[in-house]
C-alpha positions in Angstrom: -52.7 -63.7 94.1 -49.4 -61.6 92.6 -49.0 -60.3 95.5 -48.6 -63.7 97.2 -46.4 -65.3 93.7 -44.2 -62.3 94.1 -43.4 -63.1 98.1 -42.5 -66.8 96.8 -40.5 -65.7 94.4 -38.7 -63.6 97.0 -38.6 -66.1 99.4 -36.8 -68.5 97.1 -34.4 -66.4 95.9 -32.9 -65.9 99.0 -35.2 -65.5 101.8 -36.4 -62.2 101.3 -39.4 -61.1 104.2 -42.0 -59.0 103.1 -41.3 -55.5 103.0 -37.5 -56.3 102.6 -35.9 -55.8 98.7 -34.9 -58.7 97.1 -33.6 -59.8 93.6 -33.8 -62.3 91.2 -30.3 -63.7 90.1 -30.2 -63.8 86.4 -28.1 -66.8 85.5 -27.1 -67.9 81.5 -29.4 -70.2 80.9 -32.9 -67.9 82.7 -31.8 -64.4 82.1 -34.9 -64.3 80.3 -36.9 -65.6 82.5 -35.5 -63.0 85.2 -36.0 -60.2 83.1 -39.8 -61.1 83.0 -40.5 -62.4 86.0 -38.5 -59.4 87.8 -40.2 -57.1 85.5 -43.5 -58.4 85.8 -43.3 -58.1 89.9 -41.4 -54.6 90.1 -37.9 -56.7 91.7 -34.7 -55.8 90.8 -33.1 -57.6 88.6 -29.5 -59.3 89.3 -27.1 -59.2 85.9 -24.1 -60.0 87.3 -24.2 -63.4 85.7 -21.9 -63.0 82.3 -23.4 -61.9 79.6 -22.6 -64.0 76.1 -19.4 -61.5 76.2 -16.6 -60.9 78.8 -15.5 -57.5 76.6 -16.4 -54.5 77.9 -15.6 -52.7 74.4 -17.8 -55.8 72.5 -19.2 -53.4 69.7 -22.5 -54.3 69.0 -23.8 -55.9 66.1 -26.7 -56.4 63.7 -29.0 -60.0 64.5 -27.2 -59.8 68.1 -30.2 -59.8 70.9 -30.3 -57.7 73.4 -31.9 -57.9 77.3 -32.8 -54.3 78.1 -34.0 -53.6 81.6 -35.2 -50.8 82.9 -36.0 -50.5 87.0 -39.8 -50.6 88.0 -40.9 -50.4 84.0 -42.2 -53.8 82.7 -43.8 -52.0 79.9 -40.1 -51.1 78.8 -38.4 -53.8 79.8 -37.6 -56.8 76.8 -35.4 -59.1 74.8 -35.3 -57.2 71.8 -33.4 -58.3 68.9 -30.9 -55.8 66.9 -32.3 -54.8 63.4 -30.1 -55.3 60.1 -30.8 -51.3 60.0 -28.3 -51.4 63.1 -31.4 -50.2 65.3 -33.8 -51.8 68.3 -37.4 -50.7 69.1 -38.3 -49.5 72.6 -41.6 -48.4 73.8 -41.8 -44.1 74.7 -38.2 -44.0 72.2 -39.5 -45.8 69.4 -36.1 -46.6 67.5 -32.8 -46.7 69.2 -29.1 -46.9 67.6 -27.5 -49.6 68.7 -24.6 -51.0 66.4 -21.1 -49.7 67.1 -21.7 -49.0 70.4 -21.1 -50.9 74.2 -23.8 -52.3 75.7 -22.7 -49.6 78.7 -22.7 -46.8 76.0 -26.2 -48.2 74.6 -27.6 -47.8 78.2 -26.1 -44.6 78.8 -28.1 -43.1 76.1 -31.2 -45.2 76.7 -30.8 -43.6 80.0 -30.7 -39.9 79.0 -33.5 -40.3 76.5 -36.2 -41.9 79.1 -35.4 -39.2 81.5 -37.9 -37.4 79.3 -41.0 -39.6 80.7 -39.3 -41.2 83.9 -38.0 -39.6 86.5 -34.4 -41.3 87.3 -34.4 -44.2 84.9 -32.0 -47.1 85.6 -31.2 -49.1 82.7 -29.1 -52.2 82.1 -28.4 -53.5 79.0 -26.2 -57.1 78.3 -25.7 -59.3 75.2 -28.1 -62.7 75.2 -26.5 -63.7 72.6 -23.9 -62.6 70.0 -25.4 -63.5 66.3 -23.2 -60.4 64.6 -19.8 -62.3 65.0 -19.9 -64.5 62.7 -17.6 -66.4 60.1 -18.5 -69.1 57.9 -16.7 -72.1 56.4 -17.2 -74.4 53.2 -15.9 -76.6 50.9 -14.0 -79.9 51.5 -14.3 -79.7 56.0 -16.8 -82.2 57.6 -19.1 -79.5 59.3 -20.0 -76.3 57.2 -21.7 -73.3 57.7 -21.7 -70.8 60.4 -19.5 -70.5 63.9 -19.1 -68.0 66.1 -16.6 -65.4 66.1 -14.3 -65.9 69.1 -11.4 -63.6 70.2 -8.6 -63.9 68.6 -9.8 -67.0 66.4 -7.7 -67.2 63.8 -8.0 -69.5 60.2 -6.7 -72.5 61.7 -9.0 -72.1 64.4 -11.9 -72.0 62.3 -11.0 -75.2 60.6 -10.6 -76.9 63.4 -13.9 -76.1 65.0 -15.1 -77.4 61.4 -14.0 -80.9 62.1 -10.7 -80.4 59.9 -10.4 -81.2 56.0 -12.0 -84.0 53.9 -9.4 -86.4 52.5 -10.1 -84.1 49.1 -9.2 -81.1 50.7 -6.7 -79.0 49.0 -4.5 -77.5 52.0 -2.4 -75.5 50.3 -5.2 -73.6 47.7 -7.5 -72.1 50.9 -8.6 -69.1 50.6 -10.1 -66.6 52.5 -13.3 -64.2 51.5 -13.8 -60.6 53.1 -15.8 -57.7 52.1 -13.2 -54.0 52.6 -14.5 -51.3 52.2 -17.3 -52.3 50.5 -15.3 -54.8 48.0 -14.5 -58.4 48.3 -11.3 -59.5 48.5 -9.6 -62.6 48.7 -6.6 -63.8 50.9 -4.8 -66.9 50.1 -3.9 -69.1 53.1 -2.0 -72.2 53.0 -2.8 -74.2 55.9 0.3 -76.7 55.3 2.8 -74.0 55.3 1.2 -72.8 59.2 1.0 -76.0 60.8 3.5 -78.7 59.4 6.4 -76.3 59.2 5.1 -74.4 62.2 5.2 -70.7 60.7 2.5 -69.0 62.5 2.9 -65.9 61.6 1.4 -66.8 58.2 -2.1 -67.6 60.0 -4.9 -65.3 59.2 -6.2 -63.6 61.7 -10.2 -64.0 61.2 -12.8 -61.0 61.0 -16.6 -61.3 61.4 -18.3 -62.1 57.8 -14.8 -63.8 56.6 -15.6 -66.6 54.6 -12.9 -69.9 54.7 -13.3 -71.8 51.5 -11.6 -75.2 51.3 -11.2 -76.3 47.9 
């Protein structure tokens, strides 16, 4: 019976015959499906779908999750989720660092470490989703709480993806909450000043844990 759900699986993904390689395409929305299907059945697994980031230098980040595959080993194979300790759990390696580093650099060492119980590992490692870049905004906006950290996003941005200000909303009196080296500090930002008389270069460029407070 697996033997015949594999060769449909196969066959649907792009008419593979028996005895013939085939691959299951990982799209956004079933890459975790794929992993264990693939996984479960010994096919390769297709990642070329994007992962939740285009950046090859994404740093990764505690709460992000993780899809790590690993070629003919199901038992290794898993979504696994990054601990706030900056570390993942993987069966023969036990725990794995994976903050500050690529997903490419993560799988490079993942690699070198299994070649201790597996002869030739290949390992692929891609973001499911990015829960590390975050920034946060409250006070007088229609939508607060959390949003996702996108490139470049700067204040003005964020307020925006918050729905803009409340009719109470102080523009001028924003301010801005980040953590440097290990203090918090706070940067005023007048939101008037940026977008009414168009002076840009006063617009805050945002950082993941910033914290926009609309008075």
């Amino acid at each position: 019976m697996k033997t015949i759900f594999a060769l449909a699986i196969a066959a649907a993904i792009g008419g593979g015959a028996y005895g013939q390689s085939a691959s299951i395409k990982a799209q956004p929305d079933n890459r975790l499906a794929a992993v264990k299907d693939a996984a479960a059945y010994n096919l390769p697994i297709d990642l070329s779908a994007k992962s939740a980031t285009d950046d090859p230098n994404y740093l990764i980040g505690p709460e992000d999750e993780l899809i790590i595959s690993v070629w003919k080993e199901p038992e290794i194979s898993r979504t696994v989720p990054v601990r706030p300790d900056g570390k993942i759990s993987l069966a023969l390696l036990n725990d794995v660092q994976a903050t500050g580093r690529t997903p490419m650099q993560l799988g490079s060492d993942i690699t070198e470490r299994l070649k201790n119980f597996i002869s030739e590992p290949q390992v692929t490692v891609i973001v499911a989703r990015i829960n590390s870049q975050r920034i946060f905004v409250v006070g007088e906006v229609p939508r607060t709480g959390s949003f996702t950290l996108l490139p470049n996003m700067t204040a003005v941005d964020a307020i925006s993806s918050a729905g803009g200000f409340t009719p109470f909303a102080k523009r001028t009196k924003i301010y801005i909450l980040r953590k440097e080296n290990g203090k918090l500090v706070s940067i005023p930002f007048n939101y008037k000043e940026v977008v009414k008389n168009r002076r840009s270069e006063k617009d805050v460029a945002l950082k993941a844990g910033d914290r926009i407070v609309v008075p």
